[in-house]
ROFIKE-903448 format. One record per residue (C-alpha): x, y, z; residue number from 1. Coordinates in steps of 0.2 Angstrom, whole numbers, padded with zeros to 4 digits. Example, Ala and Ser with C-alpha at 12.3 -4.5 7.8 and 13.67 -1.06 7.14 Angstrom:
+-------+-------+-------+-----+
:     u :     v :     w : num :
+-------+-------+-------+-----+
:  0062 : -0022 :  0039 :   1 :
:  0068 : -0005 :  0036 :   2 :
+-------+-------+-------+-----+
! end
This chain:
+-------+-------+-------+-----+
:     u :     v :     w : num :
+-------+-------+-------+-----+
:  0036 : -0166 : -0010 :   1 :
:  0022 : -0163 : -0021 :   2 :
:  0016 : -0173 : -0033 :   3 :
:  0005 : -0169 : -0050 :   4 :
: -0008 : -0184 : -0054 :   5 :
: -0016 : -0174 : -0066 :   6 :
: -0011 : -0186 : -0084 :   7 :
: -0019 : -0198 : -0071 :   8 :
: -0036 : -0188 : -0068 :   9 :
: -0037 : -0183 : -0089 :  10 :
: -0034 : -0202 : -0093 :  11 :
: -0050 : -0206 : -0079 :  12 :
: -0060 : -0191 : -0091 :  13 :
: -0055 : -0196 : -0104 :  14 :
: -0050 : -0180 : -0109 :  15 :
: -0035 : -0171 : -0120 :  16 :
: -0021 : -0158 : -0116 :  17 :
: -0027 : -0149 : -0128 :  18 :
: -0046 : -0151 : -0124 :  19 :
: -0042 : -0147 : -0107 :  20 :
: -0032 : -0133 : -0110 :  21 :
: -0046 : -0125 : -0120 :  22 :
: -0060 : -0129 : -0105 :  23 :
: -0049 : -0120 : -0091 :  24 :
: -0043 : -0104 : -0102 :  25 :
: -0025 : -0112 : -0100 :  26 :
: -0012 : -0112 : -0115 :  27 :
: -0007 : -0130 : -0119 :  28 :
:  0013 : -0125 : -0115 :  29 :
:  0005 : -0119 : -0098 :  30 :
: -0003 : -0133 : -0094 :  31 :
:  0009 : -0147 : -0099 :  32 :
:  0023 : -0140 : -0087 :  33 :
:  0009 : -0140 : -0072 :  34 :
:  0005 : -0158 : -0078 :  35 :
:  0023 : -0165 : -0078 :  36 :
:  0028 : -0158 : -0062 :  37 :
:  0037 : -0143 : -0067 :  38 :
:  0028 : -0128 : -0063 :  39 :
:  0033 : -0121 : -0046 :  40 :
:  0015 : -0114 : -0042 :  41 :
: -0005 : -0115 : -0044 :  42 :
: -0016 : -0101 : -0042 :  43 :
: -0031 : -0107 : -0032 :  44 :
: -0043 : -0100 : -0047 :  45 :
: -0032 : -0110 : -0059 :  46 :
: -0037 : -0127 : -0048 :  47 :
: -0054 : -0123 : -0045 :  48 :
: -0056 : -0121 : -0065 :  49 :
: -0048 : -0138 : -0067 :  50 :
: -0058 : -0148 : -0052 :  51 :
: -0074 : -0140 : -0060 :  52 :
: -0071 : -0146 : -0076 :  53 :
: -0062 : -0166 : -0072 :  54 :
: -0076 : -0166 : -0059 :  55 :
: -0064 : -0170 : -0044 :  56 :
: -0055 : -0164 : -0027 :  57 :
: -0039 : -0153 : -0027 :  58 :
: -0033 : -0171 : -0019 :  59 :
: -0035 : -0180 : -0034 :  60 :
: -0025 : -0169 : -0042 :  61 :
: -0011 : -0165 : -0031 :  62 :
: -0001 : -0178 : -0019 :  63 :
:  0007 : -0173 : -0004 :  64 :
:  0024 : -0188 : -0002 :  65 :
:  0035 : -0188 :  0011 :  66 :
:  0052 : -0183 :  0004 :  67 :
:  0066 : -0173 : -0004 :  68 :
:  0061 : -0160 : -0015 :  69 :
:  0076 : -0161 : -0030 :  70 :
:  0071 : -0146 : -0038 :  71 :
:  0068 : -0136 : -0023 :  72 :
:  0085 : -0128 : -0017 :  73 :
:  0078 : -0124 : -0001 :  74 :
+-------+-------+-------+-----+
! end
């Protein structure tokens, strides 16, 4: 399963949801649901924009676990 670090990455910055939000063009709803693990998908633009501005790898962002997916029905 996939796991979201990015409140981990913001709190390294430094750096509000709603500041972020702003930076990456992204509405604060949007961007609170990838941050807490509940968004189903990222568009490569959308983590490029978020790298950029955090000044990190995708990686440091996003953690691949061995596992079961709960929310995945497949």
């Amino acid at each position: 399963m996939i796991i979201v670090n990015l409140d981990v990455v913001m709190a390294w910055r430094k750096i509000s949801l709603t500041e972020l939000a702003a930076k990456v063009g992204l509405t604060q709803a949007n961007l609170s649901v990838f941050k807490n693990g509940r968004g189903k998908a990222i568009r490569f633009s959308t983590l490029d924009r978020l790298c950029k501005e955090l000044n990190c790898q995708p990686g440091d962002i996003l953690q691949y676990v061995e596992g079961d997916n709960d929310n995945d029905s497949e």
